[in-house]
VEXFI-659828 format. One line per field, with one value per atom (N, C-alpha, C): atom name; x, y, z; residue in three letters. Coordinates in steps of 0.2 Angstrom, whole numbers, plus 5000, padded with zeros to 4 digits. Last residue first. Example, Ala and Ser with C-alpha at 12.3 -4.5 7.8 and 13.67 -1.06 7.14 Angstrom:
% residues 2
site: [N|CA|C|N|CA|C]
X: [5064|5068|5064|5066|5062|5066]
Y: [4989|4995|5000|4972|4978|4984]
Z: [5035|5036|5039|5039|5039|5039]
code: [SER|SER|SER|ALA|ALA|ALA]
END
This chain:
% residues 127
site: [N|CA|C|N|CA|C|N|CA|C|N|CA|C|N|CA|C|N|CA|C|N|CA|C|N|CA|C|N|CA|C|N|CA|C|N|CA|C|N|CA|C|N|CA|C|N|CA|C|N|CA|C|N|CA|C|N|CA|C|N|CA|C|N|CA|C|N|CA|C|N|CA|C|N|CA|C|N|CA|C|N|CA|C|N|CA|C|N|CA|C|N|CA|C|N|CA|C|N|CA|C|N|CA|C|N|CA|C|N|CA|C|N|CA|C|N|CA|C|N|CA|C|N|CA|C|N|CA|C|N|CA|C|N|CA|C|N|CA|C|N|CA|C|N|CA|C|N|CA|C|N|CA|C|N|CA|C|N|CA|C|N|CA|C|N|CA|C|N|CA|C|N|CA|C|N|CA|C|N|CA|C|N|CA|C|N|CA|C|N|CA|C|N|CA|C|N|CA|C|N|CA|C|N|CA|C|N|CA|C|N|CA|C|N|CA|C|N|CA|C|N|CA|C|N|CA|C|N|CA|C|N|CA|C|N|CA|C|N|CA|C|N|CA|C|N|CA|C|N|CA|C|N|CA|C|N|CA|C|N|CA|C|N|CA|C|N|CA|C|N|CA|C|N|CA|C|N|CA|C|N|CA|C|N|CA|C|N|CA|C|N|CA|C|N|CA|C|N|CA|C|N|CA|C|N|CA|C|N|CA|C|N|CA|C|N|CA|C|N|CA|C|N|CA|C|N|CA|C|N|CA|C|N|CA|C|N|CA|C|N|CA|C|N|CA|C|N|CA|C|N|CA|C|N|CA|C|N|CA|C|N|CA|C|N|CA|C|N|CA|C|N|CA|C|N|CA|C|N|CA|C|N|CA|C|N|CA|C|N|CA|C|N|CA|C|N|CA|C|N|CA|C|N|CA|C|N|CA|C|N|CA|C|N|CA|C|N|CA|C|N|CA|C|N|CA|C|N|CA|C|N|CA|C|N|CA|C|N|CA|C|N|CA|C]
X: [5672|5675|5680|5659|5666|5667|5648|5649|5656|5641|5646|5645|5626|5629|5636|5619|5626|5626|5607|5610|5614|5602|5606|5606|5585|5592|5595|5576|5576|5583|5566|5573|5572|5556|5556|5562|5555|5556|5555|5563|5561|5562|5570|5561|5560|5582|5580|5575|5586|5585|5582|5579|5581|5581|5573|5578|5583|5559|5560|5567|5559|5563|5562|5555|5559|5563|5540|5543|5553|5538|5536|5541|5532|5537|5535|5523|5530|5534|5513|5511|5519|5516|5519|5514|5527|5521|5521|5541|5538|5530|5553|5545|5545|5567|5564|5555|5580|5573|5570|5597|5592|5583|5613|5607|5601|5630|5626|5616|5637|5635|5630|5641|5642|5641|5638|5633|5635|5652|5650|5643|5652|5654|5654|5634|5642|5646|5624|5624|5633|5611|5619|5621|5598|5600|5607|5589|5595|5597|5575|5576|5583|5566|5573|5575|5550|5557|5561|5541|5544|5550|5528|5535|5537|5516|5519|5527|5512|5517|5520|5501|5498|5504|5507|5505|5502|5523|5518|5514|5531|5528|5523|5546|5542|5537|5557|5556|5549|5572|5566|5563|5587|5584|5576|5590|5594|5590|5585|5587|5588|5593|5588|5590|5602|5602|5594|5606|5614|5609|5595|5597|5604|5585|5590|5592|5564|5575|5579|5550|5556|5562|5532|5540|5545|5516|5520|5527|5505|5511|5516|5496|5494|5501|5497|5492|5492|5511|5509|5500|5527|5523|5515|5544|5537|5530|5560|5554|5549|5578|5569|5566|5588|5589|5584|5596|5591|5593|5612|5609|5600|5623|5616|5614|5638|5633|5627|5654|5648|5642|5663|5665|5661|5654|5660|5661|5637|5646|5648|5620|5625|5634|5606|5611|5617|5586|5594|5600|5572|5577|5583|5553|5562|5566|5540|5544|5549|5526|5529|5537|5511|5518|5522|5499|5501|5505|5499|5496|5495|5512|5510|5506|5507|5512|5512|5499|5498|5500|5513|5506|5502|5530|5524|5515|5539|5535|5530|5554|5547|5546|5562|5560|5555|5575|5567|5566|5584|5581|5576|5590|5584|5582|5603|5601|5596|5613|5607|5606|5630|5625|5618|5639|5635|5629|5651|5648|5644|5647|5649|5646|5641|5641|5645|5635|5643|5643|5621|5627|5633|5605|5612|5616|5594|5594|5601|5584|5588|5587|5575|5580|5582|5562|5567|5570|5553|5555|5562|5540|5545|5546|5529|5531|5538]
Y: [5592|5597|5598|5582|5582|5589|5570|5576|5576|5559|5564|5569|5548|5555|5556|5539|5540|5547|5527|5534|5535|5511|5514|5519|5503|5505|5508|5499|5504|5501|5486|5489|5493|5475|5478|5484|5472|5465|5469|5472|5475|5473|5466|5469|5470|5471|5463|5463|5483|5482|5477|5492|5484|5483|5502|5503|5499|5499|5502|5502|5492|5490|5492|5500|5499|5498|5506|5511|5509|5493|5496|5502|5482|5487|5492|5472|5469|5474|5479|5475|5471|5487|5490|5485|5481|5480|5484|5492|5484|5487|5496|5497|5489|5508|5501|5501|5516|5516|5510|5520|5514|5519|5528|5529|5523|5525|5525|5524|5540|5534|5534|5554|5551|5543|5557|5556|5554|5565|5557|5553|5576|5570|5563|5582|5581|5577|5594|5587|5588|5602|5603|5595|5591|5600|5597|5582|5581|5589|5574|5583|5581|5564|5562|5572|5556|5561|5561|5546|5549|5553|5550|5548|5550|5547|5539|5542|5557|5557|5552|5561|5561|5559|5558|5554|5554|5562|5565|5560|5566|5562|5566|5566|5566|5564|5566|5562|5567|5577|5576|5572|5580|5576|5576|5586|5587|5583|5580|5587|5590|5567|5568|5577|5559|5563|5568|5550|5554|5558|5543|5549|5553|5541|5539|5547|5544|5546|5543|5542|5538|5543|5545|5547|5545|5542|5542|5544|5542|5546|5546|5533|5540|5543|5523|5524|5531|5522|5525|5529|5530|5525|5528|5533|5534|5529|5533|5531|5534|5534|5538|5534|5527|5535|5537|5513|5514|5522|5506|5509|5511|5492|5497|5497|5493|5491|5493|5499|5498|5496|5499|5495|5495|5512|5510|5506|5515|5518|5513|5515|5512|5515|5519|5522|5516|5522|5517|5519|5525|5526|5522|5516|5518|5520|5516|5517|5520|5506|5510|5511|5504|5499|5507|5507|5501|5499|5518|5517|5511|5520|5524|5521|5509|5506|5513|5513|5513|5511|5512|5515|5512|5512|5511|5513|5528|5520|5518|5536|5535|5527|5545|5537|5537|5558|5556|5548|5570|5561|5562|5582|5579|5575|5592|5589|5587|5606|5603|5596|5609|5609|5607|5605|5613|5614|5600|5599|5606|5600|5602|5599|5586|5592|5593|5575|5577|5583|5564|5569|5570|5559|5558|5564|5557|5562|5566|5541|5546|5551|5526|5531|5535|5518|5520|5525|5502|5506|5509|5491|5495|5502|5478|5484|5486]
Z: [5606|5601|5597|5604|5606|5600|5604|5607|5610|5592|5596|5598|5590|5593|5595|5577|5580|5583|5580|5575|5581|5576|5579|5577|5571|5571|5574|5582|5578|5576|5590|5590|5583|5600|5595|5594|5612|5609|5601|5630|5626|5617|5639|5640|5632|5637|5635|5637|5644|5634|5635|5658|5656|5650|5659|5656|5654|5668|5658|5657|5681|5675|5667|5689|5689|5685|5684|5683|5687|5669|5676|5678|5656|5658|5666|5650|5652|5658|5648|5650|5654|5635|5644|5648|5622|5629|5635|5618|5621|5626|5608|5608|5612|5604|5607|5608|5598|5600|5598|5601|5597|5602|5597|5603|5596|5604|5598|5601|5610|5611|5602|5622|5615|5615|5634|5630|5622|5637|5640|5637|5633|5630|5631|5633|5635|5635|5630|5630|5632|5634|5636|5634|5628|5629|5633|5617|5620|5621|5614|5615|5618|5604|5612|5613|5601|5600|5605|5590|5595|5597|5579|5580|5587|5572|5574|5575|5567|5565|5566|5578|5572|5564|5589|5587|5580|5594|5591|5588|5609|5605|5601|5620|5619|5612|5634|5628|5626|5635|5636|5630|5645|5639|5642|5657|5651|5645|5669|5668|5661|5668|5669|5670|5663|5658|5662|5673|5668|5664|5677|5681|5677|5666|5668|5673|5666|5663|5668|5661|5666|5662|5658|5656|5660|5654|5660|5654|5645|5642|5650|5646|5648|5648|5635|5640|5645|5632|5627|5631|5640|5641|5637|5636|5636|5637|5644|5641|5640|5641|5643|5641|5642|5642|5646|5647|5645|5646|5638|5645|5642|5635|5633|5636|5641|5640|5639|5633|5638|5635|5620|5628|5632|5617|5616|5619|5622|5619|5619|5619|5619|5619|5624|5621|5623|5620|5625|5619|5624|5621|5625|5621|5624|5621|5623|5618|5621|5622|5627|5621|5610|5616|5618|5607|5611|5614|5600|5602|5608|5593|5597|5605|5581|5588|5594|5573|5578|5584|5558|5561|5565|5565|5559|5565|5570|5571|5564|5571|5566|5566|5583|5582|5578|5582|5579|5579|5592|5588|5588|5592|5593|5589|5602|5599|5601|5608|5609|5601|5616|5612|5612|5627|5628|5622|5613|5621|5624|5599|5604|5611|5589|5591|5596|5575|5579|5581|5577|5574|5576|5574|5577|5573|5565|5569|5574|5571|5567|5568|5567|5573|5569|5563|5563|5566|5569|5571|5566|5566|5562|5568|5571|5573|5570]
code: [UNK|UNK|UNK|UNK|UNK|UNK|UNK|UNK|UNK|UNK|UNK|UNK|UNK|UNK|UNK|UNK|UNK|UNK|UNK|UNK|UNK|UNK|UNK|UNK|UNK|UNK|UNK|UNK|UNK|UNK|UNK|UNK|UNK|UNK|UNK|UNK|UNK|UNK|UNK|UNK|UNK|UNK|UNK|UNK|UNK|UNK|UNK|UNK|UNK|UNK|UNK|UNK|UNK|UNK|UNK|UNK|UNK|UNK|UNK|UNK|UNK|UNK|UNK|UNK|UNK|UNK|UNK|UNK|UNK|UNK|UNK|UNK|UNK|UNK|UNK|UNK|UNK|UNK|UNK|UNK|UNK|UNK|UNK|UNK|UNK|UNK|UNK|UNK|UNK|UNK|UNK|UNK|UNK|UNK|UNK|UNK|UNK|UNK|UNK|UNK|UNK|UNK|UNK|UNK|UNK|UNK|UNK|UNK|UNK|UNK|UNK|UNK|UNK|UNK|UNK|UNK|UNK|UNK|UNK|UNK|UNK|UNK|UNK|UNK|UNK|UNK|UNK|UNK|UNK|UNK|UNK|UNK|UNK|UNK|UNK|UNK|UNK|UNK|UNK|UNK|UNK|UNK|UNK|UNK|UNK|UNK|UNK|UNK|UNK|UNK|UNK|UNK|UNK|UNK|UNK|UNK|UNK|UNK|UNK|UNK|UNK|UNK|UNK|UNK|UNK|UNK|UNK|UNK|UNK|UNK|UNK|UNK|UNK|UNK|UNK|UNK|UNK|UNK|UNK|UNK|UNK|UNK|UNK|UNK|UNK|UNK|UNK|UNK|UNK|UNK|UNK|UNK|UNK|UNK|UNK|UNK|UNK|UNK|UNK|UNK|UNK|UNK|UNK|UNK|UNK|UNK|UNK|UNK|UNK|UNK|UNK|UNK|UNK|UNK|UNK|UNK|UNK|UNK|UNK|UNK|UNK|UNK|UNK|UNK|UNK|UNK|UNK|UNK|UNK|UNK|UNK|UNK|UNK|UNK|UNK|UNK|UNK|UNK|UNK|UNK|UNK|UNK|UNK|UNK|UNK|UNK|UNK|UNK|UNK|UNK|UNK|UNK|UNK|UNK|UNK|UNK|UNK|UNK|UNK|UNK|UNK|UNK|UNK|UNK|UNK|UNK|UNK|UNK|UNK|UNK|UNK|UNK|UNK|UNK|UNK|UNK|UNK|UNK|UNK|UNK|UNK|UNK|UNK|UNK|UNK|UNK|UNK|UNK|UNK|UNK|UNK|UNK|UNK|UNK|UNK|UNK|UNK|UNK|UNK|UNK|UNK|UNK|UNK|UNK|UNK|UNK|UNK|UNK|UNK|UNK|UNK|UNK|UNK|UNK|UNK|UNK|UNK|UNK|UNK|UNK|UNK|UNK|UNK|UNK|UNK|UNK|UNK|UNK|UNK|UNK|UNK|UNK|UNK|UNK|UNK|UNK|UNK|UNK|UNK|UNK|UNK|UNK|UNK|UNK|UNK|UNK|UNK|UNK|UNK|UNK|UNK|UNK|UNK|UNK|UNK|UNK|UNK|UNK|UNK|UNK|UNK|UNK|UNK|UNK|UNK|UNK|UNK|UNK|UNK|UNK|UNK|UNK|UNK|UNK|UNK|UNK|UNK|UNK|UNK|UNK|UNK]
END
């Protein structure tokens, strides 16, 4: 399983952005696919998941409202829709791929579930 992230930037607060996770080919198909964000001094937080079997969805409640995951599978990619973002969203954001044999609707946002990692891309949000 290959995972790449990207996408990040530098925007306003009140902005939108939208990450890209490009999977290898048919990981869609098998493992659940996380976003998780890390800042500064804190510990990597879960954002959204998706689950590949019937497309269930989780969001952290800091972005629930405001971010939407979603997928294309004819693209092996996943995506992060980030709407009013805010500075507090500035982090470096990763995409994770694990089993959903491992994952439930308590603990998707545990990282150490989770046994495949993109890279990191970088978002600011600051004016």
């Amino acid at each position: 399983v290959q995972l790449q992230a990207s996408g990040g930037g530098l925007v306003q607060p009140g902005d939108s952005l939208t990450l890209s996770c490009a999977a290898s080919e048919r990981t869609l198909d098998y493992y659940a696919i996380g976003w998780f964000r890390q800042a500064p001094g804190k510990e990597r937080e879960g954002v959204s998941v998706m689950f590949s079997n019937n497309g269930r969805t989780y969001y952290a409640d800091s972005v629930q409202g405001r971010f939407t995951i979603s997928r294309d599978n004819a693209k092996n990619t996943v995506y992060l829709q980030m709407n009013s973002l805010k500075p507090e969203d500035t982090a470096v954001y990763y995409c994770a791929a694990d089993s959903e044999d491992d994952l439930n609707d308590r603990i998707w946002g545990a990282w150490a579930f989770y046994d495949y990692w993109g890279q990191g891309t970088k978002v600011t949000v600051s004016r």
